[in-house]
N, C-alpha and C positions, 0 to 999 in steps of 0.2 A: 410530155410522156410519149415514148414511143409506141410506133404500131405492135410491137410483139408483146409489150407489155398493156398495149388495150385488149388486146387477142384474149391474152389469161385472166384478165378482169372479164371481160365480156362473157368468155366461158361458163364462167362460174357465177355470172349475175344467171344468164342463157338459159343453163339449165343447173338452175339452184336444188329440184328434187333430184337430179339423179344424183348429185356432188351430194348431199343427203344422206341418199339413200346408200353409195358405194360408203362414206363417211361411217353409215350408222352402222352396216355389218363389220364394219375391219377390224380383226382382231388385236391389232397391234398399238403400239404410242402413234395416235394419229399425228402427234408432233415428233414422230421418231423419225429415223434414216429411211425407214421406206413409206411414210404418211405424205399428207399433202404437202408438204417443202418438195419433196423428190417429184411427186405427181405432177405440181405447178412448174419445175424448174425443166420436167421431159417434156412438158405443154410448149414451154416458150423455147426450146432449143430443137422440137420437131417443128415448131412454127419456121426456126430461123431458117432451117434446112431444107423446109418446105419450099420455102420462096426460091431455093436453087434447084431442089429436083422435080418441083412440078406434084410432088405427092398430093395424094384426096386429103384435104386439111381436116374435113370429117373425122376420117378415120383416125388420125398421125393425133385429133385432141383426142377423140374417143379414149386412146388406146392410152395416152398419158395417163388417164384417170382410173384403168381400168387394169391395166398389164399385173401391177402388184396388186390387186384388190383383195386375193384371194390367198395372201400370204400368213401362213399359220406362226410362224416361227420368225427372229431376225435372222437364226442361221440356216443353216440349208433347208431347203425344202423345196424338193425336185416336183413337186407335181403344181406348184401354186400357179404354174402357166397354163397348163391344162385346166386348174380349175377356174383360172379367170374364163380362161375360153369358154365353159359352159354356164359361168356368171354371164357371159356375155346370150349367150343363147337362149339363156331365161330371158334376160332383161327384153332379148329381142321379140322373143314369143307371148309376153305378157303389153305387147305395144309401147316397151319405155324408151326402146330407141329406133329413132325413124330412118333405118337405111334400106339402103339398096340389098339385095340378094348377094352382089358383087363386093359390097362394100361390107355387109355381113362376113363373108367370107374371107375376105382380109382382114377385118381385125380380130375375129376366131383364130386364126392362123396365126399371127403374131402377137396375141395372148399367150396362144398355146406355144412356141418354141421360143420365145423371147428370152429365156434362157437355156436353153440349150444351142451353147457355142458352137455347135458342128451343122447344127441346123443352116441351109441356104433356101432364098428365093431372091427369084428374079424379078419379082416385081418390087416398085422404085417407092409404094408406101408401103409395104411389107420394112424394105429395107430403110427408109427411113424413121417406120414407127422405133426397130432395133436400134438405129444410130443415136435417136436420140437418148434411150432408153440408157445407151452404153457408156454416153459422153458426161453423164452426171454420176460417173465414176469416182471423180473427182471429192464427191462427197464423204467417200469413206476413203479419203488418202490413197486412191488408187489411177493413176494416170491411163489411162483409152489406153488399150491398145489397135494400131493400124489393123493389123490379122483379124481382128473381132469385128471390124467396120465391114461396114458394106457398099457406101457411094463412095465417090472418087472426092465428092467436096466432101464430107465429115474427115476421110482421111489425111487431109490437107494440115501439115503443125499450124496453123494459124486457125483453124476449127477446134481442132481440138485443144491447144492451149486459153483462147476464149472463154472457156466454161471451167478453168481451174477456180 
């Protein structure tokens, strides 16, 4: 078994109440297009990308589990980044998750614009919480595009053909 696939086992042995608890609220087919298949599949493809950009691996699983949590709808729904971000600020203020102010800060941020495509940051797990996020594209027949990436390894054809 590989490391990246001990990573997303491990996660979710890890911290079994909060995979729970984001589980319990989600409004959608938790076996749907944006449930835990997508959640598990941004775990291990922020994991892979990790390993290249150096990102807070903290953050890059947090964000896997958390990015869509707060999605009302499978079709649009412009604010469900926004509102993971304040899922996440709960969660943080009620002591379910143990980070940093720093690391707080990062995945609030890349909850909240995780879809919005014109959205930029500079920092390298911000930008890789998105890449993975964007690379499991592939799920709903839709191939990455480079423009939408943010490292120089995710925009690599041998990255993003990997995760078809």
């Amino acid at each position: 078994m590989n490391d990246i696939l001990l990573g997303k086992i491990d996660f979710e042995k890890d911290n079994a109440e909060l995979v729970n608890l984001i589980s319990g609220q989600f409004k959608l087919d938790i076996d749907g297009d944006l449930g835990i298949s997508h959640w598990r599949k941004v775990l291990e493809i922020g994991n892979y990308l990790a390993e290249e950009t150096k990102a807070d691996i903290k953050v890059v699983n947090l964000f896997a589990y958390l990015h869509d949590a707060k999605k009302e709808n499978d079709a649009y729904d412009p604010e469900h980044g926004r509102n993971a971000g304040v899922f996440v600020k709960e969660l943080f203020a009620k002591n379910i998750l143990s980070l940093s102010t720093e690391q707080l800060d990062k995945l609030v941020f890349a909850c909240q614009y995780h879809a919005d495509g014109i959205v930029e940051s500079n920092d390298i797990t911000i930008q890789t919480c998105w890449d993975a996020d964007r690379l499991d594209l592939w799920r709903v027949g839709v191939m990455p595009d480079k423009k939408f990436l943010n490292t120089d390894f995710a925009k690599q054809d041998g990255v993003i053909a990997r995760w078809k």
